[in-house]
DSSP file (Angstrom, degrees, kcal/mol; ACC not computed):
  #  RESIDUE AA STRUCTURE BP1 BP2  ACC     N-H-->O    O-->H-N    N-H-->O    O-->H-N    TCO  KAPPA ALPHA  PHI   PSI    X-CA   Y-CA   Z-CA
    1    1 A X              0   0    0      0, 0.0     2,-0.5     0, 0.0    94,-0.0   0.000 360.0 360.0 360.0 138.0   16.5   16.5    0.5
    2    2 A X        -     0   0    0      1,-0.1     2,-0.1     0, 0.0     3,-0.1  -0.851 360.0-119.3-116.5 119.8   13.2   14.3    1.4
    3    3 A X        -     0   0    0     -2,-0.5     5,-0.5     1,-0.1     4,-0.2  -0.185  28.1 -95.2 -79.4 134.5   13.1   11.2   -0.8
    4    4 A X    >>  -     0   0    0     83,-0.3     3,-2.4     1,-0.1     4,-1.8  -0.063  42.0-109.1 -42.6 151.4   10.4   10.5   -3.1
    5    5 A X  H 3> S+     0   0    0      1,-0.3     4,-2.4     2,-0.2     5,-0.2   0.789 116.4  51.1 -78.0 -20.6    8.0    8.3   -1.5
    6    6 A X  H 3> S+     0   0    0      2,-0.2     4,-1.0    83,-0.2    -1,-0.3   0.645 104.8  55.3 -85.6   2.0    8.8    5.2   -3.5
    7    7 A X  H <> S+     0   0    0     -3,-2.4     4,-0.7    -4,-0.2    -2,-0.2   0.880 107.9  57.0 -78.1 -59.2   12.3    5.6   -2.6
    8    8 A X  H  X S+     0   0    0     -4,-1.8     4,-1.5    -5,-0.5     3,-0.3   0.860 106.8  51.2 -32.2 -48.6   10.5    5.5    1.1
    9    9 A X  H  X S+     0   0    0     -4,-2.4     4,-3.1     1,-0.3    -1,-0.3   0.907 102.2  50.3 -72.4 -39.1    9.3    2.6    0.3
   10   10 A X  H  < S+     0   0    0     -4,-1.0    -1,-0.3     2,-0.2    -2,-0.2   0.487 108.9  55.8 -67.5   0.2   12.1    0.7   -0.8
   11   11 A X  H >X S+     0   0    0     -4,-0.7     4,-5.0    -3,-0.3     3,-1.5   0.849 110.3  43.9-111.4 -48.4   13.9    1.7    2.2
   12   12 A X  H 3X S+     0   0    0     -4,-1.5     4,-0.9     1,-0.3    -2,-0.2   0.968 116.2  49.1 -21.9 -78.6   10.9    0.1    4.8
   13   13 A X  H 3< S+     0   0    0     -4,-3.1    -1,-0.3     1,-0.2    -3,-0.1   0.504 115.0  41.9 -88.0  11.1   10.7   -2.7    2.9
   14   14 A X  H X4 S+     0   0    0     -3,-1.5     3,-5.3    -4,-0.2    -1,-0.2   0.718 107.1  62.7 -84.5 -42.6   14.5   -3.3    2.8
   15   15 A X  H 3< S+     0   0    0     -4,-5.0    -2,-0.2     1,-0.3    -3,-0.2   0.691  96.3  53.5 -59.0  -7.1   14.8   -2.5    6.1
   16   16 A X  T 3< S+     0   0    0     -4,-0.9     2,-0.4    -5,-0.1    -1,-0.3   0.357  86.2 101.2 -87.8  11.1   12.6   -5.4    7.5
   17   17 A X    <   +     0   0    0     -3,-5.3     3,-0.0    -5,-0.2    -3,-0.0  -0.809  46.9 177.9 -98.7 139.6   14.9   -7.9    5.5
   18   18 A X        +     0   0    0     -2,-0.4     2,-0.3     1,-0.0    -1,-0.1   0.527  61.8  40.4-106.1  -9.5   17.6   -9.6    8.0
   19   19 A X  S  > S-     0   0    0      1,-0.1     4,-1.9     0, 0.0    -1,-0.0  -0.888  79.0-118.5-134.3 156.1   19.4  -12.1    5.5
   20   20 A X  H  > S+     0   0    0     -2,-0.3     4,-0.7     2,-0.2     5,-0.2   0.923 113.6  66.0  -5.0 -88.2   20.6  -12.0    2.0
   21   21 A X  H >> S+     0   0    0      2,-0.3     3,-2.5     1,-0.2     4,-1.1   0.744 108.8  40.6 -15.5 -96.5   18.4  -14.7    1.1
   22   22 A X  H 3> S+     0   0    0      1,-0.4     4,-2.0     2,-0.2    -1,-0.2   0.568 108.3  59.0 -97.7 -31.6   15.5  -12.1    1.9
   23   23 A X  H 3X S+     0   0    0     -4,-1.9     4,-0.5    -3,-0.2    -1,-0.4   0.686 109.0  45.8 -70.0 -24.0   17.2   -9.0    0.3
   24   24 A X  H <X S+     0   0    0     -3,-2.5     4,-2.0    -4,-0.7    -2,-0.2   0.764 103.5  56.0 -84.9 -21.7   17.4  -10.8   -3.2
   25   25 A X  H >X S+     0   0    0     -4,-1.1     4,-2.2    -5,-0.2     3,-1.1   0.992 119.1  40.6 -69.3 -59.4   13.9  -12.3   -3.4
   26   26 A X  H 3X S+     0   0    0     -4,-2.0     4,-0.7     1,-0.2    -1,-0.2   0.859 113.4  53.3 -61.8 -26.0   12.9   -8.1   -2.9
   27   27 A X  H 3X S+     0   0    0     -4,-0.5     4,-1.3     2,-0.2    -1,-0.2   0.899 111.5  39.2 -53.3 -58.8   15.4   -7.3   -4.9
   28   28 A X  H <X S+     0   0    0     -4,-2.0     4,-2.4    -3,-1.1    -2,-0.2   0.801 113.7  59.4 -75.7 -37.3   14.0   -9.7   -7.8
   29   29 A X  H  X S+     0   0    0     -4,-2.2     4,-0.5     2,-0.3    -2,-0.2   0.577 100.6  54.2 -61.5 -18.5   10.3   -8.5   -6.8
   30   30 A X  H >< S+     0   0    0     -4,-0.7     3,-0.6    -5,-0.3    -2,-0.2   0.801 111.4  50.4 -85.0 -39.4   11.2   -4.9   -7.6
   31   31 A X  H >< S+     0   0    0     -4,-1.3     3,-1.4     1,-0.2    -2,-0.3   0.916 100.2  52.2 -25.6 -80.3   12.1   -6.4  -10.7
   32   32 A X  H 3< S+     0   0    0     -4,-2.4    -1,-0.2     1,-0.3    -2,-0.2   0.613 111.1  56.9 -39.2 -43.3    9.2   -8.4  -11.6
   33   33 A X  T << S+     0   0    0     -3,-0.6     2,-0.9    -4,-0.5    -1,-0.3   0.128  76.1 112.0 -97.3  20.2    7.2   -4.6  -10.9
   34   34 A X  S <  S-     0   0    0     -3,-1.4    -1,-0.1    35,-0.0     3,-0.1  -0.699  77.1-125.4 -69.9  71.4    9.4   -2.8  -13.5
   35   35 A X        -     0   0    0     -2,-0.9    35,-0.2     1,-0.1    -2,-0.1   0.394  29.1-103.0 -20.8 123.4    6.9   -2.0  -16.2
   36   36 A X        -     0   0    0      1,-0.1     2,-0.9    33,-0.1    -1,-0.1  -0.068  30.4-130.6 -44.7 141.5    7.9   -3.3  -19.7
   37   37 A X        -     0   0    0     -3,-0.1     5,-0.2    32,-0.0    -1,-0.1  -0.746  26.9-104.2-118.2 154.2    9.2   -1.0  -21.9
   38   38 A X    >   -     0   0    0     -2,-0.9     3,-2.7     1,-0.1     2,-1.5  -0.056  24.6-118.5 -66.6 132.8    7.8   -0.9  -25.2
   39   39 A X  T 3  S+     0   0    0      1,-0.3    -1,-0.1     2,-0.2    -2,-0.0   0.514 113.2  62.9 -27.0 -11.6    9.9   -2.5  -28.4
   40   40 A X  T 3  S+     0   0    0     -2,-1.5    -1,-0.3     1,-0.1    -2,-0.1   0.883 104.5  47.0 -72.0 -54.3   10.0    0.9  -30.0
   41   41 A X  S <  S+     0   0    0     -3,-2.7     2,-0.8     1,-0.2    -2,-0.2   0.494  89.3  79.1 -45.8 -35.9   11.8    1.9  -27.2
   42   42 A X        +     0   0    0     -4,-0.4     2,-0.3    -5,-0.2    -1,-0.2  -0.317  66.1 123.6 -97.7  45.8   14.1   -0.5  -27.0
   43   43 A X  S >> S-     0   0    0     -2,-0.8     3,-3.3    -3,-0.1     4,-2.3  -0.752  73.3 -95.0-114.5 150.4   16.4    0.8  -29.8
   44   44 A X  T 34 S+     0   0    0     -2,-0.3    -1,-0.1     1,-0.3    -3,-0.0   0.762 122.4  60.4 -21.5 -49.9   20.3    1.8  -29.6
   45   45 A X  T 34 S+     0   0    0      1,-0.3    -1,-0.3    11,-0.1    -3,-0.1   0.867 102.4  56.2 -66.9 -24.5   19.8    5.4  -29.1
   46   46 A X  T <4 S+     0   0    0     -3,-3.3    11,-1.2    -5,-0.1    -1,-0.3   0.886  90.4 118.2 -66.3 -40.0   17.8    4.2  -25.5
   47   47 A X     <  -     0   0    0     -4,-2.3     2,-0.5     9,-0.2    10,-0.2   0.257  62.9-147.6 -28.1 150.6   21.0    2.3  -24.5
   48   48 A X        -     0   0    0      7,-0.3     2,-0.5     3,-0.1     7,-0.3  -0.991  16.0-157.6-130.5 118.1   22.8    2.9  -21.8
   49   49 A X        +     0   0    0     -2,-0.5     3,-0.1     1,-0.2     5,-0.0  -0.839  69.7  59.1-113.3 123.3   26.0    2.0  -23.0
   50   50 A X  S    S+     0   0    0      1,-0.5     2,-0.4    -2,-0.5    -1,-0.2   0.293  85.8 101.2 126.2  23.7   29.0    1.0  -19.5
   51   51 A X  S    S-     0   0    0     -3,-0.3    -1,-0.5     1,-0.2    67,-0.1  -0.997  72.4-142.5-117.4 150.1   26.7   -1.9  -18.3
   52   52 A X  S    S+     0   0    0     -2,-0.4    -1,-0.2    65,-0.3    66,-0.1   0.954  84.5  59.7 -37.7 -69.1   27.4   -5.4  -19.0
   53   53 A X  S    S-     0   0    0      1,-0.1     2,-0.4    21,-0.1    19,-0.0  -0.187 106.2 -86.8 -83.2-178.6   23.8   -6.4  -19.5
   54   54 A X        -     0   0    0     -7,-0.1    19,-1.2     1,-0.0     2,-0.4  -0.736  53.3-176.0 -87.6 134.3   21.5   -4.9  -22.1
   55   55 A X  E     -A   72   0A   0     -2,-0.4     2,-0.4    -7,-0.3    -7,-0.3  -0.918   7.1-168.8-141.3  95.8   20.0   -1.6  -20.4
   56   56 A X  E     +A   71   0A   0     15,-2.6    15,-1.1    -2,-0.4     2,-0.4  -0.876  13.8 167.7 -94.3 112.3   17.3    0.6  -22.1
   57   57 A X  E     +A   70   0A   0    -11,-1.2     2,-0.3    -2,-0.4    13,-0.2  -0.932  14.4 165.3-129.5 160.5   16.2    4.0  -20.8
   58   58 A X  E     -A   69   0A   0     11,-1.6    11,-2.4    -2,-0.4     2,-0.2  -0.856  11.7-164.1-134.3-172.5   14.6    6.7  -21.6
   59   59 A X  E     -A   68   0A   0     -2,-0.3     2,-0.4     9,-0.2     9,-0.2  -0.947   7.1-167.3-174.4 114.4   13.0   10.0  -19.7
   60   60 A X        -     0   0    0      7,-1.1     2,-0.5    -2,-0.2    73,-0.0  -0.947  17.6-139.8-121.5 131.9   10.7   12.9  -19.9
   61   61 A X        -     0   0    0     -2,-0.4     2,-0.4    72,-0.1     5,-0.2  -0.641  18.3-175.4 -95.1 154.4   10.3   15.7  -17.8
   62   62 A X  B >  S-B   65   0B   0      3,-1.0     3,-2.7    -2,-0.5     2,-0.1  -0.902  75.4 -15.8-127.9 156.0    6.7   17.2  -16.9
   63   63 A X  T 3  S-     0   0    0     -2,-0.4    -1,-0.1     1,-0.2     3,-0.1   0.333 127.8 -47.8  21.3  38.6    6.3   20.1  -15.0
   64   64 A X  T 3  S+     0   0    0     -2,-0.1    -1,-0.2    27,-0.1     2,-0.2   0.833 117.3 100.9  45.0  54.4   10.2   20.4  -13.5
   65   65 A X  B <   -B   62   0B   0     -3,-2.7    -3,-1.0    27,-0.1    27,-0.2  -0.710  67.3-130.1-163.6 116.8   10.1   16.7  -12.4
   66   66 A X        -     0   0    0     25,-2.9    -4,-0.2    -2,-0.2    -5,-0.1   0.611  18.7-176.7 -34.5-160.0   11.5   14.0  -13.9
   67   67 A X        -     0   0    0     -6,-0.1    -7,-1.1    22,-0.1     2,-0.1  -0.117  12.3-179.5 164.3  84.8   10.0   10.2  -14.9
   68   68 A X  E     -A   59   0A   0     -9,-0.2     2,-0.3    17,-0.1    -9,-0.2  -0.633  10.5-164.0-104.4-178.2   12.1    7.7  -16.3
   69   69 A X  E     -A   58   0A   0    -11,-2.4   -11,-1.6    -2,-0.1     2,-0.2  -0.857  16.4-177.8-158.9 141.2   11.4    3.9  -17.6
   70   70 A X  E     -A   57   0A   0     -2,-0.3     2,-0.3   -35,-0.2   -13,-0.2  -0.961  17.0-151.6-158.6 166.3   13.8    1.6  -18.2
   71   71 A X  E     +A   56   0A   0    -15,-1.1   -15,-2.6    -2,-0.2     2,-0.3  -0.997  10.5 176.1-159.8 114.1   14.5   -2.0  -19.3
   72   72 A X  E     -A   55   0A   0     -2,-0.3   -17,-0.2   -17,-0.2     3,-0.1  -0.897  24.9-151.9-133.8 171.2   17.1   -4.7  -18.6
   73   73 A X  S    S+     0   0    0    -19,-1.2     2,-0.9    -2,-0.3   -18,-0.1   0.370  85.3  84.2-103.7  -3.9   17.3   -8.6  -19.9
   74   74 A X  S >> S-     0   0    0    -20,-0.4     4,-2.5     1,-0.2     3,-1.4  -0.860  76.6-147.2-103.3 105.6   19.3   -9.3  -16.7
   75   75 A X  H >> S+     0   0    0     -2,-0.9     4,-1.1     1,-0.3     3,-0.7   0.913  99.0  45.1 -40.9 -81.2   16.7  -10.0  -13.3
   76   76 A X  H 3> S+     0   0    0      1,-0.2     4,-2.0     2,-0.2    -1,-0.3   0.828 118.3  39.8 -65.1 -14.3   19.2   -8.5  -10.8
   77   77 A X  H <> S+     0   0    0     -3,-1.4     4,-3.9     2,-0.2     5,-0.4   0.916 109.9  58.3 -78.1 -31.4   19.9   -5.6  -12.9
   78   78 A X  H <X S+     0   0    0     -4,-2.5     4,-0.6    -3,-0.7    -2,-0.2   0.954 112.2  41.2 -49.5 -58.9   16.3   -5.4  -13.8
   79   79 A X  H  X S+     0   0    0     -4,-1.1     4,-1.0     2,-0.2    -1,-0.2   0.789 114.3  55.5 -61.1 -28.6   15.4   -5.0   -9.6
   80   80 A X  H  X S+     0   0    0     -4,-2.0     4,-1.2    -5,-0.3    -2,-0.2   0.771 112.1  45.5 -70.8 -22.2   18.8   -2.4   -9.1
   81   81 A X  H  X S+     0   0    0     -4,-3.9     4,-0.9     1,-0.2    -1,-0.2   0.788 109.6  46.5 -88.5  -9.8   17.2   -0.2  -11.8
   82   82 A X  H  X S+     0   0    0     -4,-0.6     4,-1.7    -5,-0.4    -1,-0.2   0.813 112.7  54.5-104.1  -2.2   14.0   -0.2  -10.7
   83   83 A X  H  < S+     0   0    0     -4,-1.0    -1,-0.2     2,-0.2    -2,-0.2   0.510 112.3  46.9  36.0 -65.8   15.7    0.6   -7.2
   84   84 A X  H  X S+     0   0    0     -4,-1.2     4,-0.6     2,-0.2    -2,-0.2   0.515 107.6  52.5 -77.3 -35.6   17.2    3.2   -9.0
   85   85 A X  H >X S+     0   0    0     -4,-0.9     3,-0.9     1,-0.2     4,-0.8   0.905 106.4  59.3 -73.6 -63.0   13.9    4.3  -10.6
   86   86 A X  H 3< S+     0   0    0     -4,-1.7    -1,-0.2     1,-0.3    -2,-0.2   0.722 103.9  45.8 -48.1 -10.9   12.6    4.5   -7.2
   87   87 A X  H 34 S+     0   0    0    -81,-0.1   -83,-0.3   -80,-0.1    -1,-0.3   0.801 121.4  30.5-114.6 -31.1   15.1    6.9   -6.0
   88   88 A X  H X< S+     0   0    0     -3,-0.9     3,-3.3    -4,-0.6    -3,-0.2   0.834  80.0 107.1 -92.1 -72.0   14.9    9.7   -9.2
   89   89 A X  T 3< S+     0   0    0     -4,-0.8   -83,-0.2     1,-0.3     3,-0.1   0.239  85.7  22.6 -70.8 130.0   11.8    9.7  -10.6
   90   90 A X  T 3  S+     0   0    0      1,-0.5    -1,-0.3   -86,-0.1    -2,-0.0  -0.094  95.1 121.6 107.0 -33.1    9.9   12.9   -9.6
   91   91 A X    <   -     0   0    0     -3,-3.3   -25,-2.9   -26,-0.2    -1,-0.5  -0.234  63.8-113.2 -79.7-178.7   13.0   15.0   -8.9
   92   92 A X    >>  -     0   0    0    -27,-0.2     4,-1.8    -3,-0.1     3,-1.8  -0.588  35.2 -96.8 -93.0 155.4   13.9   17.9  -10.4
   93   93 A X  H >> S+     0   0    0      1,-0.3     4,-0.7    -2,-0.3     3,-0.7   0.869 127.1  47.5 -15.8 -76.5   16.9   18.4  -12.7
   94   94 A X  H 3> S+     0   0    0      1,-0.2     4,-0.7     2,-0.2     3,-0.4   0.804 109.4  53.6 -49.5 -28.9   19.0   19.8   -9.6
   95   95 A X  H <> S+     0   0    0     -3,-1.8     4,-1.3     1,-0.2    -1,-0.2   0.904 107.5  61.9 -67.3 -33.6   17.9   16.8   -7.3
   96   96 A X  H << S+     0   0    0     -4,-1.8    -2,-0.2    -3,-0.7    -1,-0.2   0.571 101.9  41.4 -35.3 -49.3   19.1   14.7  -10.1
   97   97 A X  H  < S+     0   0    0     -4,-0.7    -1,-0.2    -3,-0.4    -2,-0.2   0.481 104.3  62.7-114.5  -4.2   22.1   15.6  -10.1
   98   98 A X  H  < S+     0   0    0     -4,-0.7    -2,-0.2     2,-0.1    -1,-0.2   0.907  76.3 132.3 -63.1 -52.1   22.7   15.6   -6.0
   99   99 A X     <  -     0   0    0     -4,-1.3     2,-0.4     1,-0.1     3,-0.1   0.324  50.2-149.0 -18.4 136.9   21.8   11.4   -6.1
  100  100 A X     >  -     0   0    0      1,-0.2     4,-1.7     2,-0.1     5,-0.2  -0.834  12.6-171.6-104.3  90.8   24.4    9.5   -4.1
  101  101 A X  H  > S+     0   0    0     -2,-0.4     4,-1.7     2,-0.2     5,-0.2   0.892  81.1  37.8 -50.4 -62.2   24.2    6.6   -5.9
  102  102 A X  H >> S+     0   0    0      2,-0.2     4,-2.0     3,-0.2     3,-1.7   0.996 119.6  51.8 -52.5 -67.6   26.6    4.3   -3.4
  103  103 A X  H >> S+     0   0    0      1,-0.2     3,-2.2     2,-0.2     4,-0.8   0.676 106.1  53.8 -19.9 -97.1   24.9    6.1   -0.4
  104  104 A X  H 3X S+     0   0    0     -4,-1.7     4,-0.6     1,-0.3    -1,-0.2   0.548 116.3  36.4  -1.4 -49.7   21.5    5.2   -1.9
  105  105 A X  H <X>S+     0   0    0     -4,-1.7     5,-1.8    -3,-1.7     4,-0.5   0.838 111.9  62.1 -86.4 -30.0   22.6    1.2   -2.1
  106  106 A X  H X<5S+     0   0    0     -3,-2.2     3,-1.8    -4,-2.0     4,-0.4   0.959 106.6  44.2 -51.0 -74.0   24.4    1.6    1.3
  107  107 A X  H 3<5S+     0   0    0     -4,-0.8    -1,-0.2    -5,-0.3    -2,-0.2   0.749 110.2  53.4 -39.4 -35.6   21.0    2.5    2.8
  108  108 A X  H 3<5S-     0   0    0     -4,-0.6    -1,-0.3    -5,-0.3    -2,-0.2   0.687 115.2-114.7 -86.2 -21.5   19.0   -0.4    0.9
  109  109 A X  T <<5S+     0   0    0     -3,-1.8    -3,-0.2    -4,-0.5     4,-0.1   0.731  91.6 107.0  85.5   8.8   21.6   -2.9    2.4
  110  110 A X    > < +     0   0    0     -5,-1.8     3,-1.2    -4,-0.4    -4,-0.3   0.619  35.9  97.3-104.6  -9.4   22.8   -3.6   -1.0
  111  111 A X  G >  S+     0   0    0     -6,-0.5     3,-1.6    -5,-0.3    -5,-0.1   0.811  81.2  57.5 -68.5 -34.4   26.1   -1.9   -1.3
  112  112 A X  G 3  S+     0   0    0      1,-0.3    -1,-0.3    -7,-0.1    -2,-0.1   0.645 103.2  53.7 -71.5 -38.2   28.1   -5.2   -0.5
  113  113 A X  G <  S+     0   0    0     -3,-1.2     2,-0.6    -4,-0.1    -1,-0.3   0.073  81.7 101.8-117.7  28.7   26.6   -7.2   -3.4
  114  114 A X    <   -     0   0    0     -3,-1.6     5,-0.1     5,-0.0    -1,-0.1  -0.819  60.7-158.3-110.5 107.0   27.5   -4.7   -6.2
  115  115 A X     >  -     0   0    0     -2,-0.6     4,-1.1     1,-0.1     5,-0.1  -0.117  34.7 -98.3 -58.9 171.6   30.3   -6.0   -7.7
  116  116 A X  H  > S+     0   0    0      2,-0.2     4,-0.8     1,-0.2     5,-0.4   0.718 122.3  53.4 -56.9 -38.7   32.3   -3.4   -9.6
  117  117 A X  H  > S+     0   0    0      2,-0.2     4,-1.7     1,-0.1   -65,-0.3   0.892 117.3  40.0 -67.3 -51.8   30.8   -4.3  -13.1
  118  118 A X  H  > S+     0   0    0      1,-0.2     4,-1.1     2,-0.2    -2,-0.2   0.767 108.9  55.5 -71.1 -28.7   27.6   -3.8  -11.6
  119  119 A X  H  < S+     0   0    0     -4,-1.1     4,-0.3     2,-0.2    -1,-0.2   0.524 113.8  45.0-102.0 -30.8   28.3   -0.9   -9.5
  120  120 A X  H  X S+     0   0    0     -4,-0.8     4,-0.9    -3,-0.2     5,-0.2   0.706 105.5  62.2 -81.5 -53.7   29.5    0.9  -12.8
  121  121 A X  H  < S+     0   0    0     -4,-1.7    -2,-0.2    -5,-0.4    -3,-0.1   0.889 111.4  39.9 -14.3 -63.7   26.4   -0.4  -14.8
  122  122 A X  T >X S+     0   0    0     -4,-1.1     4,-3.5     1,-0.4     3,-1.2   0.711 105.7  63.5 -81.8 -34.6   24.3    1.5  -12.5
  123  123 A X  T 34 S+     0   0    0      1,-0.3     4,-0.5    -4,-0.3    -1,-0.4   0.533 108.8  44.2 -81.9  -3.3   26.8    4.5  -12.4
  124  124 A X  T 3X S+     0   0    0     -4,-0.9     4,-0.8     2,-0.1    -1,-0.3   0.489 108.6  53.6-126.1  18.5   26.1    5.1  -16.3
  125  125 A X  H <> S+     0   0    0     -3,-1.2     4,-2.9    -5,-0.2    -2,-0.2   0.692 112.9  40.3-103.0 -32.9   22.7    4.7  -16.2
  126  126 A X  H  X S+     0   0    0     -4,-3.5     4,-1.4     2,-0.2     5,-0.3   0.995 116.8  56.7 -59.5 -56.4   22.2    7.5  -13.3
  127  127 A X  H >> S+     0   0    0     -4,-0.5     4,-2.6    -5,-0.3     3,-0.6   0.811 114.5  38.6 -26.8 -55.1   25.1    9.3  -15.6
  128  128 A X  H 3X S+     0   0    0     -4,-0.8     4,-1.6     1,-0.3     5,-0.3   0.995 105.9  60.0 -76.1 -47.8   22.5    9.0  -18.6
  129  129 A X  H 3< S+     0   0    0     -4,-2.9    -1,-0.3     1,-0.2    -2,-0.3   0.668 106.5  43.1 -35.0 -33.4   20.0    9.6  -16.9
  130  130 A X  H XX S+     0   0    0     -4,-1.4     3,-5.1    -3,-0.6     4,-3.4   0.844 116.9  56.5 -79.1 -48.1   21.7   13.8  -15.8
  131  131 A X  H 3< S+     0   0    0     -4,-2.6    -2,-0.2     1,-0.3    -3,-0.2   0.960 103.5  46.0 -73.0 -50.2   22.6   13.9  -19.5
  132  132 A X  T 3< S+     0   0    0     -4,-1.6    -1,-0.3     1,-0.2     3,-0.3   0.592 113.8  49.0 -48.0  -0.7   19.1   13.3  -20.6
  133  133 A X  T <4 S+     0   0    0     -3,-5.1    -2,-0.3    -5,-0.3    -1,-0.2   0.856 115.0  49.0-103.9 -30.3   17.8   16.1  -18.0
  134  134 A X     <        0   0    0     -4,-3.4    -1,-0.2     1,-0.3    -2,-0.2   0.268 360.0 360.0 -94.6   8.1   20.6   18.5  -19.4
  135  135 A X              0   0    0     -3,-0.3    -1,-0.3    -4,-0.1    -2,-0.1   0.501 360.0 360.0-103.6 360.0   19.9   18.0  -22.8
């Protein structure tokens, strides 16, 4: 399967990072470009309910390809979702439901610094994320 091109990008611009130290600043900069999502939005039903921090998304499909937006109050979850964003948005239902999430972080050089709490977070938001394409 051939990754969507901002998924491409996140993997170029991880792969030139050599330290930690340089893998959280991008980390937190993918953050910082995670488009707000609007207070309307940002209501219970949007929740993504398994994460620790608070984690809003929602998701429309256009033409058989997805698009989500999503919303966290935590800065590193806020850069793993949009991470995560990078890596879905644009596939189709069935592409959807292929993601390898750990694979996915394993490539970025991230796998190592998702604690279990976090590493589940992320594992219900791809989760909501299938249920919204299947509803």
């Amino acid at each position: 399967m051939t990754l969507p091109a901002q998924a491409q990008a996140a993997l170029d611009s991880f792969a030139g990072c050599t330290s930690w130290e340089q893998r959280a600043r991008l980390l937190m900069q993918w953050g910082q470009r995670l488009s707000e999502l609007d207070e309307r939005d940002k209501i219970e039903a949007n929740r993504v309910h398994g994460c620790e921090s608070q984690v809003w998304l929602v998701g429309e499909c256009k033409d058989g390809h997805w698009q989500f937006a999503a919303s966290s109050d935590a800065r590193l979850i806020r850069g793993l979702v949009a991470l995560l964003l990078a890596r879905v948005n644009g596939l189709s239902t069935q592409e959807l439901k292929q993601v390898d999430l750990p694979d996915w972080f394993d490539q970025l050089g991230l796998s190592r610094q998702l604690s279990p709490s976090r590493s589940n977070g992320l594992n219900a938001v791809l989760q909501r994320m299938r249920e919204l394409a299947l509803s």
